[in-house]
N, C-alpha and C positions, 0 to 999 in steps of 0.2 A: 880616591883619585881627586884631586882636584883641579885648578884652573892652568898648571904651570902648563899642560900640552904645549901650548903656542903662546907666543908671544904676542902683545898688543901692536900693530901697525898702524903709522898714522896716515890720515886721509879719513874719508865716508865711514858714516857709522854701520858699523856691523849691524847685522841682522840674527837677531837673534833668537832659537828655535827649542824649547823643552815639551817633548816625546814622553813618554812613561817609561820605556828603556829606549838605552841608547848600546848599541852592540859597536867597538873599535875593533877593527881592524886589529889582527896578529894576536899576540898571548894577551891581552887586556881585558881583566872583569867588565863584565856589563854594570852599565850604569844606571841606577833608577831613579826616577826625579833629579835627572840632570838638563844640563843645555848647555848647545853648541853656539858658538858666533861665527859667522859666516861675513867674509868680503872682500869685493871684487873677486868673487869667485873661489874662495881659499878657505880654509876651516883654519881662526885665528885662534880660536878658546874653544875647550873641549872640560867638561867637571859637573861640580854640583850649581846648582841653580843661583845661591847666592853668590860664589867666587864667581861665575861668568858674567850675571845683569851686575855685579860691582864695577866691574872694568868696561860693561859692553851695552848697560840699557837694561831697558825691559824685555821680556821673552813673551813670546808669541805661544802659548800651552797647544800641543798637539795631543788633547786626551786620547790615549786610546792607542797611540802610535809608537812602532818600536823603530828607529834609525835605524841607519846600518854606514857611516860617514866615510867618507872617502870609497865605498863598493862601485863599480863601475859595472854597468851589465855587459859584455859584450857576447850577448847572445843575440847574433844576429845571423840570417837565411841570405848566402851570398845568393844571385842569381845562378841559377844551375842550367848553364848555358857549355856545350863545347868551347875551351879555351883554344 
């Protein structure tokens, strides 16, 4: 896999994050010594470490850390009160 996930957008420079794996979303191999670029809140580049800091900077190394990009937890305890 490489960088084409997402397209470069212009504005503020992405933030840019390499994990030891990176787990996407839906049928996609996991990614090892990759990174992602992040901005305004959006996952812009998604690959290996030199396609993403070409287009995006340097990356921020999270040894040790596995992503999980775009997972949303919604595990949350509504109040359990009579509606």
């Amino acid at each position: 896999m490489s960088g084409e996930r997402a397209s470069a957008t212009a504005g503020a420079r992405a933030l840019v994050i390499s994990p030891d794996v990176i787990l996407p979303l839906g049928n996609a191999e996991s990614i090892r010594s990759g990174a992602i670029a992040i901005r305004d809140g959006r996952i812009v580049a998604l690959g290996q470490v030199p396609d993403v800091t070409a287009a995006h900077g340097p990356a921020h190394r999270l040894a040790g850390a596995t992503l999980l990009p775009g997972l949303v937890d919604l595990h949350v305890h509504l109040p359990q009160v009579p509606a």
